[in-house]
C-alpha positions as CSV (number, residue, x, y, z in Angstrom):
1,X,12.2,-37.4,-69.5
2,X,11.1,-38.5,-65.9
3,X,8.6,-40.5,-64.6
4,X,7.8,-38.8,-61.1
5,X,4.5,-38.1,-60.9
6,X,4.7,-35.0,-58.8
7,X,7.3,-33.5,-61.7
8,X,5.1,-34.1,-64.0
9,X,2.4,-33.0,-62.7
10,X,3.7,-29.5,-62.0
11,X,4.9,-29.0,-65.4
12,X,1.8,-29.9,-66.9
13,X,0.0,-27.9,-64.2
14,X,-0.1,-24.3,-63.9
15,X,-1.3,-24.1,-60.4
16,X,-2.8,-20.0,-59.7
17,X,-1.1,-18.9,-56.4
18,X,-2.9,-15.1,-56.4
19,X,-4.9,-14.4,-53.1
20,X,-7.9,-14.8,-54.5
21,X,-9.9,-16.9,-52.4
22,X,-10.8,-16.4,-48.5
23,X,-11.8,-18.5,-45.9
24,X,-14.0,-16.3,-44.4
25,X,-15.3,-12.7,-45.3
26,X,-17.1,-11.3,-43.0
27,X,-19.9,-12.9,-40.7
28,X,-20.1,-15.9,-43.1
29,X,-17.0,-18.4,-43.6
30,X,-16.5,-21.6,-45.7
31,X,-18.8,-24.3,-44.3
32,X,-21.0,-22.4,-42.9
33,X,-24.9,-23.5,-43.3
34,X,-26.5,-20.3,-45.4
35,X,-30.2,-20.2,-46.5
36,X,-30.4,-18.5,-50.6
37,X,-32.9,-16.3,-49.5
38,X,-34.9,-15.9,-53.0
39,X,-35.5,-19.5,-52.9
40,X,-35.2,-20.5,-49.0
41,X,-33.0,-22.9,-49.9
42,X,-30.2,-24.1,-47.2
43,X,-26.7,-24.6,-48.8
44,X,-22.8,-24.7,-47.2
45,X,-20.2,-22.3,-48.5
46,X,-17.8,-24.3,-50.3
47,X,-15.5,-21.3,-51.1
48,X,-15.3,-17.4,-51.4
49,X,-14.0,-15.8,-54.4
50,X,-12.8,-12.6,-54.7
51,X,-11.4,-12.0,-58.5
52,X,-14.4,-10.2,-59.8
53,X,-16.2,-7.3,-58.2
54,X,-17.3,-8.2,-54.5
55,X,-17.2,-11.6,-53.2
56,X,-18.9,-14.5,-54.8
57,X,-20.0,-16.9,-51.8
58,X,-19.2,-20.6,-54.0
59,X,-22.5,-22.4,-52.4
60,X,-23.8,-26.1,-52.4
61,X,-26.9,-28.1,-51.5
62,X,-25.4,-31.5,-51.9
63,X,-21.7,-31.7,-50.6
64,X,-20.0,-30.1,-53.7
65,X,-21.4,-32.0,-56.3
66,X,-23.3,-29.0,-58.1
67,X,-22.0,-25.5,-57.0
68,X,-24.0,-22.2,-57.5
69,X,-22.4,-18.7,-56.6
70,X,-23.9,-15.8,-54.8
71,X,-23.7,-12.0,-53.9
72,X,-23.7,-11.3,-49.8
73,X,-27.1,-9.9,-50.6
74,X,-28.4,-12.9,-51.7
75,X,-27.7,-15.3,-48.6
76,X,-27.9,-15.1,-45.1
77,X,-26.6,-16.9,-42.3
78,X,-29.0,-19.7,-41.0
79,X,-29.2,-19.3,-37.5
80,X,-29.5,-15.4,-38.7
81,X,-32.3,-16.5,-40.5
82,X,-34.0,-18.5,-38.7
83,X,-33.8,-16.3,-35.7
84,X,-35.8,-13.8,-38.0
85,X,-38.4,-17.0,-38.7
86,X,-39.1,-17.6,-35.0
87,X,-39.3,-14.3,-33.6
């Protein structure tokens, strides 16, 4: 038996190395500001996920503490947005 944290830690933890998740997809990468456009809400992409069908665009209001995911049809880019707002 050890007591090294890091050993342990890796046998007790299966860690999933598959490339799954991007950094960016597209027009839209992780941190960027997005508005939900159903609700007008503004939320930052925490994360994209790409195990299921499509990406799934890992959003949230309040720094990570409550995450919702979304479809690329369902968001758009802020300044994209807004620009449609103004003008």
């Amino acid at each position: 038996m050890t007591n090294d944290v890091r050993a342990l830690k890796n046998f007790m933890v299966k860690e999933d190395n598959t490339p799954h998740r991007l950094k960016t997809s597209g027009d839209i990468s992780v941190g960027d500001n997005i508005v939900e456009i159903k609700s007008e809400g503004q939320m930052t992409i925490m994360d994209v996920d790409t195990r299921s069908d499509g990406n799934w665009y890992i959003c949230s209001s309040n720094k990570g503490i409550t995450t919702k995911g979304f479809r690329r049809n369902e968001i758009e880019a802020f300044s994209v947005y807004w620009n449609k707002k103004r003008g």
